[in-house]
matplotlib code that plots the C-alpha trace (Angstrom):
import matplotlib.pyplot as plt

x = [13.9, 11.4, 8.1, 5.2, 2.1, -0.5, -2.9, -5.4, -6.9, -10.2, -8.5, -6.6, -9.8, -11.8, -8.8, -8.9, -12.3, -12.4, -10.3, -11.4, -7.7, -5.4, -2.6, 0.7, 3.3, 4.3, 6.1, 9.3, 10.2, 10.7, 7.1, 5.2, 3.4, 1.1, 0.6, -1.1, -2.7, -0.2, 3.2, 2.7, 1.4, 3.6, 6.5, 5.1, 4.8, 8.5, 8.5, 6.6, 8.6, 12.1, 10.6, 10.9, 8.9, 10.3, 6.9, 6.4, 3.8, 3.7, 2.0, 4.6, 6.0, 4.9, 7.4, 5.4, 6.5, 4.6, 6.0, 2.7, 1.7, -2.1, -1.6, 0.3, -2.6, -4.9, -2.8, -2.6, -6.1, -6.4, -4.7, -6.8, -10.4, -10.3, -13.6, -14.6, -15.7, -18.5, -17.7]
y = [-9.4, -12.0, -11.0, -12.3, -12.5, -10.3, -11.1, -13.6, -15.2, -13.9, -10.1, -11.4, -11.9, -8.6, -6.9, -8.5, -8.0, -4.5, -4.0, -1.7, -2.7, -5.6, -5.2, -4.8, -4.0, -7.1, -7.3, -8.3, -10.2, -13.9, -15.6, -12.1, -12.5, -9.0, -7.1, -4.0, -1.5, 1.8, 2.0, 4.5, 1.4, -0.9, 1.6, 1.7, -1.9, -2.3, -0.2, -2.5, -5.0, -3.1, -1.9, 1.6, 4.5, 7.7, 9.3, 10.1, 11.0, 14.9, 14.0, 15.7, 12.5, 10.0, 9.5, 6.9, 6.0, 4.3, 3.2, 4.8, 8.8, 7.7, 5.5, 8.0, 10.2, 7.9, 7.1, 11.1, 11.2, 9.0, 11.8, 14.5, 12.6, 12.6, 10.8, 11.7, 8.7, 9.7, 7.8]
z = [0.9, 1.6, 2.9, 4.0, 1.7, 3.0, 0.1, -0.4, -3.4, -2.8, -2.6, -6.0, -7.2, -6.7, -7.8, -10.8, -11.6, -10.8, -13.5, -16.9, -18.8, -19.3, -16.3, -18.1, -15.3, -13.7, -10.3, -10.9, -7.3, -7.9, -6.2, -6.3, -9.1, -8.6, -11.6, -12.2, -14.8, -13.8, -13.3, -10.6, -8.6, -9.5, -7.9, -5.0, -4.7, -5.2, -2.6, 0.2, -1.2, -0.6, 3.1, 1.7, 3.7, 2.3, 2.9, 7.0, 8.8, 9.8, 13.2, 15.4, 17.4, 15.3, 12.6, 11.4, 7.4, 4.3, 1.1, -0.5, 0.0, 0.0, 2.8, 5.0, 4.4, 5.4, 8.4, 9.2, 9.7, 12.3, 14.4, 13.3, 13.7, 17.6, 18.4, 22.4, 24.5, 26.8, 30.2]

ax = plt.figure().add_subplot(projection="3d")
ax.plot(x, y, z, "-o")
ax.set_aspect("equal")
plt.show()
């Protein structure tokens, strides 16, 4: 599955240099290239790369589904932190 490249040299970069130990799993999708210090994040990455979502947001009528659980609940909080607009 080919996908488009949603990083940037610059965000290679930081990620890099945030690091505290050598990166040992390597992404193993021909062009990817992204490696990382935890396997738990290199699954997850094969599973962006596979368009898997298998965790869904709990929002009733939103269905909404992220190949990371952090991400869906990130995503989940945008429904919960209702901001009022004074008109």
């Amino acid at each position: 599955v080919s996908k488009q490249n949603v990083t940037t040299i610059r965000t290679q970069k930081a990620s890099h240099n945030r690091r505290k130990q050598e990166a040992t799993f390597v992404c193993p999708v021909p062009g990817c290239g992204s490696t990382f210090t935890r396997s738990f994040n290199l699954k997850g990455h094969i599973r962006s790369h596979n368009e898997e979502r298998p965790f869904l947001c709990k929002w009733p009528g939103c269905g909404k589904g992220f190949a990371r659980q952090h991400d869906c609940k990130r995503h989940e909080q945008l429904h919960t932190n209702y901001r009022a607009v004074c008109v």
